[in-house]
Structures are given as structure tokens and as C-alpha cells.
SETI-250745 format. One line per 10 residues: number of its first residue (from 1); for each residue y, x, z of N, C-alpha, C. Coordinates in steps of 0.2 Angstrom, whole numbers, padded with zeros to 4 digits. Atoms other than C-alpha are relative to their C-alpha. Layout:
BEGIN
NUM) Y,X,Z,Y,X,Z,Y,X,Z; ...
END
This chain:
BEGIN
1) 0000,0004,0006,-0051,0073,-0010,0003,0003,-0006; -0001,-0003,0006,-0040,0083,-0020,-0005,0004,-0003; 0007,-0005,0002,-0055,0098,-0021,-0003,-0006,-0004; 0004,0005,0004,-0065,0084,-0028,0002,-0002,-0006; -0003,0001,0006,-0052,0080,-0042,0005,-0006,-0001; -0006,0007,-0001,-0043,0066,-0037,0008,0002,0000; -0006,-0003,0002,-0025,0067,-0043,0004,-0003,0008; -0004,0001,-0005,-0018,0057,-0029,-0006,-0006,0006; 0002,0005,-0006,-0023,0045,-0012,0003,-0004,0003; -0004,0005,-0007,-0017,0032,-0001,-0006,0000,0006
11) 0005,-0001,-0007,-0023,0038,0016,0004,-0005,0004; 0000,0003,-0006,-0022,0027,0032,0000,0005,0005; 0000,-0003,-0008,-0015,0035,0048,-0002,-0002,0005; 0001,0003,-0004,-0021,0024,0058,-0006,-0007,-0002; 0005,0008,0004,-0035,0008,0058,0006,-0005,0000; -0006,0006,0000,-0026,-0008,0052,-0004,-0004,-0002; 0003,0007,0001,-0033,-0026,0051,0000,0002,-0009; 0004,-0001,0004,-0046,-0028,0037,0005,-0005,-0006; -0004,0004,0006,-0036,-0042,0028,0010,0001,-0003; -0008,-0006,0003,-0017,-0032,0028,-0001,0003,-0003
21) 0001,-0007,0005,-0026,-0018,0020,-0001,-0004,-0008; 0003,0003,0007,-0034,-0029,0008,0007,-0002,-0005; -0006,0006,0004,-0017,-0040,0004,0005,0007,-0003; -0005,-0005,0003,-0007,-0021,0003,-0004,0001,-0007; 0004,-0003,0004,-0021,-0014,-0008,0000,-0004,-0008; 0001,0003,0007,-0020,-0030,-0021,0009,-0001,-0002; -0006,-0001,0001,-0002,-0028,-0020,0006,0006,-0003; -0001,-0005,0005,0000,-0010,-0024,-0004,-0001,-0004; 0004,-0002,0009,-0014,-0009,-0039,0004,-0006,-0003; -0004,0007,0003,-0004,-0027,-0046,0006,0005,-0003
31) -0006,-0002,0004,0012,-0016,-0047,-0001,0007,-0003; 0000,-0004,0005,0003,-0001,-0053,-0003,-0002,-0007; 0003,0004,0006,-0004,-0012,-0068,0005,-0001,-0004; -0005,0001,0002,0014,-0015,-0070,0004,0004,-0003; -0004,-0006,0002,0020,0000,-0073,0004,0003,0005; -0003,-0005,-0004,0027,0007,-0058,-0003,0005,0002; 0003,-0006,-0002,0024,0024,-0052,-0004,-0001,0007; 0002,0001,-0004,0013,0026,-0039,0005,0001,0008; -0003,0001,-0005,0026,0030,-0027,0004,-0006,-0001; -0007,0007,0000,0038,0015,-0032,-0005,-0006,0002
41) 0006,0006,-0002,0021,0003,-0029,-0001,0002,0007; -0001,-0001,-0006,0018,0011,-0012,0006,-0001,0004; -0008,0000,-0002,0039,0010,-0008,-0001,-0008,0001; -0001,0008,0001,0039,-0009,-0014,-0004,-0003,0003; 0003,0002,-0004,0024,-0013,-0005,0001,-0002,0005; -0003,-0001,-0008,0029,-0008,0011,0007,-0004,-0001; -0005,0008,0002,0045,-0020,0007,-0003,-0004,0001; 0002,0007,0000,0037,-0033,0005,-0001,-0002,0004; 0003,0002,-0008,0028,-0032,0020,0006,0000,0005; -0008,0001,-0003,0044,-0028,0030,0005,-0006,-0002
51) -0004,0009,0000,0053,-0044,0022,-0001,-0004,0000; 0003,0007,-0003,0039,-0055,0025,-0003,-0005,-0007; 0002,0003,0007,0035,-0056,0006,-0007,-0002,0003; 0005,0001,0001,0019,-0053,0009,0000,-0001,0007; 0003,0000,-0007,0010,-0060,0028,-0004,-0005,0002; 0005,0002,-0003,-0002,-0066,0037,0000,-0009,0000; 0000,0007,0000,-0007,-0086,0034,-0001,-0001,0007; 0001,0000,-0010,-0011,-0082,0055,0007,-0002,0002; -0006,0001,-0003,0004,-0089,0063,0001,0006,0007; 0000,-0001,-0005,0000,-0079,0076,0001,0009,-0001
61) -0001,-0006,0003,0002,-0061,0066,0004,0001,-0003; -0003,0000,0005,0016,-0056,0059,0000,0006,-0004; 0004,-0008,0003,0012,-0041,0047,0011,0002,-0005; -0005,-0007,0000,0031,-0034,0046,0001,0005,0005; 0000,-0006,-0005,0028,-0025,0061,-0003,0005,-0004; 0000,-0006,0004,0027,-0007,0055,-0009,0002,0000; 0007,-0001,0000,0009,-0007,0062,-0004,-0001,-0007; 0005,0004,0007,0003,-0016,0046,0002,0004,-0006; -0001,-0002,0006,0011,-0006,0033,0003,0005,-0001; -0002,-0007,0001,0019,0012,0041,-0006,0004,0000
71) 0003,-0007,0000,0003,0020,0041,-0004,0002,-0007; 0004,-0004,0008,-0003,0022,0021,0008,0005,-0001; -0003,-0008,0004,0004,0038,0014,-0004,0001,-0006; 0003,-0002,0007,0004,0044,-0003,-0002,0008,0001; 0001,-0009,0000,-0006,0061,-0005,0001,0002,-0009; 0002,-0002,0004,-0005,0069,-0020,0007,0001,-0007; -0007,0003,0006,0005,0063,-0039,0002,-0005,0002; -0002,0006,0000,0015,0052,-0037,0000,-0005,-0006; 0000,0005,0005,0018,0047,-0055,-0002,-0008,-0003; 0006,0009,0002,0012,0032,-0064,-0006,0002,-0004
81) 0008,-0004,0003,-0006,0030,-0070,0002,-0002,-0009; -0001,0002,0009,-0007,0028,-0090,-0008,-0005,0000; 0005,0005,0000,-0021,0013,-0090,-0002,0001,-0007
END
């Protein structure tokens, strides 16, 4: 991805429920629109998901287990984007 020009990535270590991905995903770009660096948005993300900010409406799921939100990794710049 970088070869191709991309300054940074949020890779997945592993598969993870389509609707955790989705709820991280609208959760980092939210806090990078805000102005936080791309690592402060992945950092605070993963929080939220660990204090149950954000979780599943499935009572049967609880998405602070680390399965749901230790395997994005930043590749790349971390900085913030300038919108």
C-alpha cells in the first residue's frame, strides 16, 4: 500500500465481526474530522471499545474483549490529515 502512495493504513490482524469493524471505523474517521492525529483516533478508539463506550446492541457480545479492537494497527504516518 505504501508502494502505491498511501501515506498511512489501518490494517486488521485478524477477521473481526463486520459490524465492530464498521462501528470502529465510524469512530476513528469521526475523531480524525476532529482533529485528532491519526494515532490519537486509533489510541481513543480502541478505549472506547475497552470501556464499553462503544458495544454491541447483542447482549450476547461484548466488544471489549481485545478480539474486537486489538488487531487494527497503524501502518505508516501517524499525524493528522489536514481536510
Amino acid at each position: 500500500l505504501a508502494v502505491a502512495g498511501a501515506r498511512s493504513s489501518i490494517l486488521s490482524l485478524w477477521k473481526i465481526d463486520d459490524k465492530a469493524t464498521s462501528e470502529f471505523m465510524i469512530n476513528f474517521y469521526k475523531r480524525l474530522k476532529f482533529g485528532e492525529t491519526r494515532l490519537e483516533a486509533l489510541l481513543n478508539t480502541q478505549k472506547d471499545f475497552r470501556d464499553g463506550i462503544i458495544n454491541s446492541s447483542d447482549s450476547t457480545e461484548n466488544w471489549k474483549d481485545e478480539y474486537y479492537w486489538g488487531a487494527f494497527q497503524l501502518s505508516g504516518d501517524w499525524r493528522s490529515i489536514n481536510f
